[in-house]
N, C-alpha and C positions, 0 to 999 in steps of 0.2 A: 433425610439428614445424613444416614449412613453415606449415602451415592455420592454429595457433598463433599465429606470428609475425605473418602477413599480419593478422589480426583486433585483435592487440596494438598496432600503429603506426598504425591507421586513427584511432582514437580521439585518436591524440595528435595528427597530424597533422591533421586535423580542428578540435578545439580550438586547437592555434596558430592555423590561420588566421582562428579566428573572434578569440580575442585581437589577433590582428595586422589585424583590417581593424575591429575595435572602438574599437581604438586610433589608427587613421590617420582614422578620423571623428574621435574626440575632439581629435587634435589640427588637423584643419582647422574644426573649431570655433573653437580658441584664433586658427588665423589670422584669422577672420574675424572677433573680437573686438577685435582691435588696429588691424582696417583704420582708415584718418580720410578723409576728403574735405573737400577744401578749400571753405568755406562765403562766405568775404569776408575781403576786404585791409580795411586802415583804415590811413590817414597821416595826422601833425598835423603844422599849422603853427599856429608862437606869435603872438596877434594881443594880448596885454597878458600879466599879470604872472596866471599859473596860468590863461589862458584859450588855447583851440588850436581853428581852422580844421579840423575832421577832414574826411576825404572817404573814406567809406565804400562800397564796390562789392561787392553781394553776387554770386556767381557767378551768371553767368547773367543780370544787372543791372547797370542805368545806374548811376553814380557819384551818391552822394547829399551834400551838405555839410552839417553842424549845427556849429556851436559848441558846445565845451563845456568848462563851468569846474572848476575843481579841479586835484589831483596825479596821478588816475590815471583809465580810461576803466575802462566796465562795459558788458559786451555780454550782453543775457537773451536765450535762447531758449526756447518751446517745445515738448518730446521726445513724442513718439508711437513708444514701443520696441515690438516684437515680444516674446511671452515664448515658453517651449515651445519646442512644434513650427513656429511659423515664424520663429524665428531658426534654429534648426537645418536647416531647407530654405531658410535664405540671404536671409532677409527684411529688408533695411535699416531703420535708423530714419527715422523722417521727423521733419520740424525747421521753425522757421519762425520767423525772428529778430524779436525782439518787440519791445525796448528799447535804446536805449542813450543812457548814461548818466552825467552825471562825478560823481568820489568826491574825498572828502579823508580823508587819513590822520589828520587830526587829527580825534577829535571834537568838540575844540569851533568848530572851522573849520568842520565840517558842519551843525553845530548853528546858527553863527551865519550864516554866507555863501551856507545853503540849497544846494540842486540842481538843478541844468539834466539834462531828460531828455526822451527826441523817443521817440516812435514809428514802428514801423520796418515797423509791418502795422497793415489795418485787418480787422476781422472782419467777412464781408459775410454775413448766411442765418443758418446753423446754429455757431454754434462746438464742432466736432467734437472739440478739444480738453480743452475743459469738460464736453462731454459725456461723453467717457473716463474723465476721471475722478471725476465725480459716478455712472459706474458701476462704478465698483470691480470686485468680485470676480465679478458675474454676466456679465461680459463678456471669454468668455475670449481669452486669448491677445494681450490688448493691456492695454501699461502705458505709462499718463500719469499717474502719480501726481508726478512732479516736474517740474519746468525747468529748466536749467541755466544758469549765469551764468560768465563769466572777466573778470578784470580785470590791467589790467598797469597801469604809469607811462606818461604822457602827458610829450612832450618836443618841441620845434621839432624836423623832420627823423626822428624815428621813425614806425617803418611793421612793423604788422603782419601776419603771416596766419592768420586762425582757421580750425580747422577741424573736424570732429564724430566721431565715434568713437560705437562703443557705451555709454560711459561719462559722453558730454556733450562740452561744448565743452573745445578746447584752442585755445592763444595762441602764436604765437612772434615772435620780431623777427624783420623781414626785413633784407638786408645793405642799407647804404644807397647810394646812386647814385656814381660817381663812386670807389669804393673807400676811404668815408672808413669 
């Protein structure tokens, strides 16, 4: 009856543990899908009527200054993801900020008063990015089939902080100086 017993619980306890440590991968996958790392601040100052002073500092970077006109700002990146097995052995995206940009909410404001847009990288050799994705599907384990863009409102005295995630860029306002 013992011999029984012992042969009966090995099985089971056995498979728990493989459900339970299947599980605790899967969900430190989820954490490491939600991670972001902060990419670059940007702050405007109002220098005319929809036109703002930004000064852009990507981490790790000197502070850069462009003007630009319009209601709201546009920051492009682009994504160099991991697909498979090396996001699951913990492989970061890589990013490399490309544009930025002013917008108008109107279109025919855009249509008529045009766009201001600077350049935020120069592409020196090979562009590794293009090449990503003019190989598609015979090159496994890496996706750059898109880039990602975030745009907010541009204000005197707003300051954002972006930052990247596995899903692309995010935006937030920062608090502003002074506790206004």
């Amino acid at each position: 009856m013992n011999r029984v017993l012992k042969y009966s619980i090995t099985p089971v306890i056995f498979g728990a543990a493989l459900v339970g440590g299947l599980g605790g991968l899967n969900l430190y996958t989820y954490h490491r899908f939600t991670e972001e790392s902060a990419v670059a601040t940007l702050a405007f100052e109002s220098v005319g009527e929809l036109s703002y002073r930004v000064t852009i500092t990507p981490v790790g970077g000197s502070p850069i200054e462009l003007q630009l006109d319009g209601d709201e700002w546009q920051l492009d990146a682009r994504m160099i993801k991991w697909t498979e097995w090396l996001t699951f052995l913990g492989e970061s995206p890589l990013y490399r900020l490309d544009r930025l940009s002013g917008r108008y909410i109107s279109i025919e404001d855009a249509r008529s008063k045009g766009q201001t847009m600077h350049a935020l990288s120069q592409t020196s050799g090979i562009d590794v990015w293009a090449f990503a994705r003019r190989a598609g599907d015979w090159l496994p384990g890496v996706d750059a089939a898109y880039g990602s863009s975030v745009y907010l409102p541009m204000a005197d005295g707003l300051a954002y902080e972006v930052s990247i995630s596995q899903t692309g860029l995010l935006a937030r306002e920062l608090e502003q100086k002074g506790g206004e």
